[in-house]
N, CA and C of each residue as an Amber inpcrd file, in Angstrom:
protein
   222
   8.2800000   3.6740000 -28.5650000   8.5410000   4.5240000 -27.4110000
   8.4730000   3.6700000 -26.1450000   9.6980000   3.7860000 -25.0810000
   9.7200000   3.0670000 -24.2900000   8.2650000   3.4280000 -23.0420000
   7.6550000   2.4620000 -22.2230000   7.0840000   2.7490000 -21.4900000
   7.3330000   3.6350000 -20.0760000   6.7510000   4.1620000 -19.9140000
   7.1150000   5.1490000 -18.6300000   7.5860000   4.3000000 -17.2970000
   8.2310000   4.6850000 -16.7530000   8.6150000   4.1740000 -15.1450000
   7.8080000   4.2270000 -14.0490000   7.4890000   3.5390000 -13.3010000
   7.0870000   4.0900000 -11.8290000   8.1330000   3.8060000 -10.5360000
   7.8830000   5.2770000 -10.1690000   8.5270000   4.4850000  -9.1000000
   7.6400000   3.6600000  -7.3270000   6.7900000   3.6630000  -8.0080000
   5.6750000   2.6860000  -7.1870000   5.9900000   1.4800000  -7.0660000
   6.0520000   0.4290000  -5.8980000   5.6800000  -0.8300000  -6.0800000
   3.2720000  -0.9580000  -6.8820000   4.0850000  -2.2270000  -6.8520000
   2.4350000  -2.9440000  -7.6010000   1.9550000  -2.9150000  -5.6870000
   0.8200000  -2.0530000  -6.1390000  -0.3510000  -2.0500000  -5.2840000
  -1.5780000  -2.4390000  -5.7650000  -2.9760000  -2.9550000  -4.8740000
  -3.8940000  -3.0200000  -5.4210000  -4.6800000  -3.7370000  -3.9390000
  -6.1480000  -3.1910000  -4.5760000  -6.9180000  -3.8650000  -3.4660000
  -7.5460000  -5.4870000  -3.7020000  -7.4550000  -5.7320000  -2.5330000
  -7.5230000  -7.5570000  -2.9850000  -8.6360000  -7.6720000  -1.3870000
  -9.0730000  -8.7270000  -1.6990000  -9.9270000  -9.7720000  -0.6890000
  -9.1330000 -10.7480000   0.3240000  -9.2220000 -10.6010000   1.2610000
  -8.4690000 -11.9970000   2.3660000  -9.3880000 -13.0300000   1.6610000
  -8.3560000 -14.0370000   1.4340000  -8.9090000 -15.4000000   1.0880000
  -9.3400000 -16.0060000   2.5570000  -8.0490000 -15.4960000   3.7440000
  -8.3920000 -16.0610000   5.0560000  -8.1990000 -15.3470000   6.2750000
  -8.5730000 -15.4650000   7.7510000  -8.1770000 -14.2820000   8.2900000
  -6.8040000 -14.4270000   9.0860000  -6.4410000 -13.1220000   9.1230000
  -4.9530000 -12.9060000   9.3390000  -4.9440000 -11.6190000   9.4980000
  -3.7210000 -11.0030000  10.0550000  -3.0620000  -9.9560000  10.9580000
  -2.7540000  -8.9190000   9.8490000  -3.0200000  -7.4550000   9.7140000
  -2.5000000  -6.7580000   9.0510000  -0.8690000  -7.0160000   9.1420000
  -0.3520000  -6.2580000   8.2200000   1.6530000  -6.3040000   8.2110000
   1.6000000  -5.0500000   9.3590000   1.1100000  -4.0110000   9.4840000
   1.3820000  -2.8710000  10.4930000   1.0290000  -3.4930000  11.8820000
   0.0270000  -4.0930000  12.0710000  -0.2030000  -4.0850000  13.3660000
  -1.4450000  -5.3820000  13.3320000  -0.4380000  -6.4110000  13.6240000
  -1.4790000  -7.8400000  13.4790000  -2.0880000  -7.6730000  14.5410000
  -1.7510000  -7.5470000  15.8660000  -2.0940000  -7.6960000  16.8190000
  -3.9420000  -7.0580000  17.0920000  -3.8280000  -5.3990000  16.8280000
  -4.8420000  -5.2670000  16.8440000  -5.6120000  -5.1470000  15.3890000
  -5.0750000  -5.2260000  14.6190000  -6.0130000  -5.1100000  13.1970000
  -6.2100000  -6.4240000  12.3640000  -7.3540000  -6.8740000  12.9780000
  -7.0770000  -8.2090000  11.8600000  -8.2670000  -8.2630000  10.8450000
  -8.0540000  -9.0780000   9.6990000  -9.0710000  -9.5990000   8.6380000
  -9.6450000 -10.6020000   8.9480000 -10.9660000 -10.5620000   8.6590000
 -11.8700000 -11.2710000   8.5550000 -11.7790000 -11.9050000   6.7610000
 -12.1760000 -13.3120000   6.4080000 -12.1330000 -13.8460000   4.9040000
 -12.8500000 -12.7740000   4.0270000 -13.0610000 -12.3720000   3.1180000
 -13.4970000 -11.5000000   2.1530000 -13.3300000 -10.4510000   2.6000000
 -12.8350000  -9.8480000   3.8160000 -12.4430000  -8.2310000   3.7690000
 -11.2790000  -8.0160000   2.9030000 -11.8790000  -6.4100000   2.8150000
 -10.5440000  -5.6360000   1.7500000  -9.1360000  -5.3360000   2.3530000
  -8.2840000  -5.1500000   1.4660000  -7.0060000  -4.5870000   1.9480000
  -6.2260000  -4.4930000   0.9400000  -5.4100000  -3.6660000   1.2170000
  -4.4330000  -3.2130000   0.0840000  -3.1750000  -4.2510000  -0.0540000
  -2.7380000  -4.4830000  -0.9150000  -1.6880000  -5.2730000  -1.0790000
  -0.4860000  -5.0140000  -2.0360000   0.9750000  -5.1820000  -1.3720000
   1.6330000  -4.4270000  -1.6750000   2.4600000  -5.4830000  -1.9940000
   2.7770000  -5.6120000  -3.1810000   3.5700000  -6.6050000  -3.8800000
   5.2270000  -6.2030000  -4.3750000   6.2340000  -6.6170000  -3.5550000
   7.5520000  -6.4690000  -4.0680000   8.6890000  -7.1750000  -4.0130000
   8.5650000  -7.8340000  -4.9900000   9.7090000  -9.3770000  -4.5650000
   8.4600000 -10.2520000  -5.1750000   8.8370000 -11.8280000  -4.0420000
   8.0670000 -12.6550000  -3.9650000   6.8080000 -12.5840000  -2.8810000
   7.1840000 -12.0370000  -1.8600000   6.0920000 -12.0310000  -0.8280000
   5.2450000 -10.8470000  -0.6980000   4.1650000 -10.6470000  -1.0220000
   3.2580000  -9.4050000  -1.1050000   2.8630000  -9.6350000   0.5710000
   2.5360000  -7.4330000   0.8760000   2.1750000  -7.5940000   1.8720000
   0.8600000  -7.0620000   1.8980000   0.1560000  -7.2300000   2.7710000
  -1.0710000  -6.7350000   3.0370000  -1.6700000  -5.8900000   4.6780000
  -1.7910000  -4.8530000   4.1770000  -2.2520000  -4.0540000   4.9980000
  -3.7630000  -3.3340000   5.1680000  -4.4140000  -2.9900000   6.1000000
  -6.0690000  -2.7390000   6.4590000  -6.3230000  -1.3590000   5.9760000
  -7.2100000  -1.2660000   5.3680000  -7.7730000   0.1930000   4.8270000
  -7.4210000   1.4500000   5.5630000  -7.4440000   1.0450000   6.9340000
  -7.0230000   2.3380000   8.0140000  -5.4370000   2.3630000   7.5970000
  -4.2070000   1.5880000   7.8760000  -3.4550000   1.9600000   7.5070000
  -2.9640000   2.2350000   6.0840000  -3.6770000   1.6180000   5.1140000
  -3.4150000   2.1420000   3.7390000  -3.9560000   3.2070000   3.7280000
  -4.5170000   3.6680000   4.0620000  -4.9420000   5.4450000   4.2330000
  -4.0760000   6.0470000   4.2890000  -3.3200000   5.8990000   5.3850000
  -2.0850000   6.1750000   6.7740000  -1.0200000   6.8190000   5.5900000
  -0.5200000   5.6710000   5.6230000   0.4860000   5.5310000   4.4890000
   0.1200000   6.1050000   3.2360000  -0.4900000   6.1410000   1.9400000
  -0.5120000   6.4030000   1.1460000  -0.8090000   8.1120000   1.4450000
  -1.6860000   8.7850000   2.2140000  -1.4920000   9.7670000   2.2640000
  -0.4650000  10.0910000   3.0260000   0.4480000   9.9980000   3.2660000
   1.9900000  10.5950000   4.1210000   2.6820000  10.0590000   2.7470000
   2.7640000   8.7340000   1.6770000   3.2820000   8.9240000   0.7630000
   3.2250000  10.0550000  -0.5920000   1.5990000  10.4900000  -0.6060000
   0.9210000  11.9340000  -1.4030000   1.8800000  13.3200000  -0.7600000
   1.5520000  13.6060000  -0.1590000   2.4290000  14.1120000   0.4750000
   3.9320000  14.3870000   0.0860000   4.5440000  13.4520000   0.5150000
   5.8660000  13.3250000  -0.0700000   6.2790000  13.4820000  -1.2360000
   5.4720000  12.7640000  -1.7930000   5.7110000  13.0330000  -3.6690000
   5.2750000  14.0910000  -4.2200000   4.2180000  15.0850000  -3.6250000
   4.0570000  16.3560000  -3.3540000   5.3090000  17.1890000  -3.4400000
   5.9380000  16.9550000  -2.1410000   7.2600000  17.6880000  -1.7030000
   7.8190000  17.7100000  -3.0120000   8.1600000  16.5240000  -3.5400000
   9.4950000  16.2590000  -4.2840000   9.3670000  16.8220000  -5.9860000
   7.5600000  16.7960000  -5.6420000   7.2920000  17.4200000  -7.4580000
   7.6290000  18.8230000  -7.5530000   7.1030000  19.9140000  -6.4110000
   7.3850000  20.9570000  -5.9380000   9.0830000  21.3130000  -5.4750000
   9.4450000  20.1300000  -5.1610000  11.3000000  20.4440000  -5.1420000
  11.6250000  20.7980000  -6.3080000  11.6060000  19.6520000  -7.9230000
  11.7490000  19.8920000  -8.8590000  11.4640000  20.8390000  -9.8380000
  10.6830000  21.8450000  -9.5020000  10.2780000  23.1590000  -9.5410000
  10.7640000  24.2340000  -9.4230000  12.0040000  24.1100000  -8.3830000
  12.4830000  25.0490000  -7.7430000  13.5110000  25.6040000  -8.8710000
């Protein structure tokens, strides 16, 4: 039996090896070395974003996929 699909990219929480600028907003959100953040891998270059905006995002993505399970319903 074939394996199921997602339609997710590969997410996961990872550690800054070093510090650097969230992808949403380097300017004011930055990492410190061993802080957390979500990392969003698609292609070759994964991105990484700060707990506040992986919040952000993933719930406005809940949401959505909400909508669309409830569309399919109809």
């Amino acid at each position: 039996m074939a394996r199921p699909k997602s339609f997710l990219p590969r997410l996961e929480i990872t550690c800054a090896g070093k510090a650097h600028g969230c992808q949403h907003n380097k300017e004011k959100h930055r990492f410190a070395k061993g802080d957390r953040r979500l990392t969003v891998s698609e292609g070759r270059n994964p991105e990484h974003f700060c707990l506040d905006c992986a919040r952000q995002f993933l719930q406005a993505d809940i949401k959505r996929l909400q909508d669309l399970l409830a569309a399919l319903g109809e």
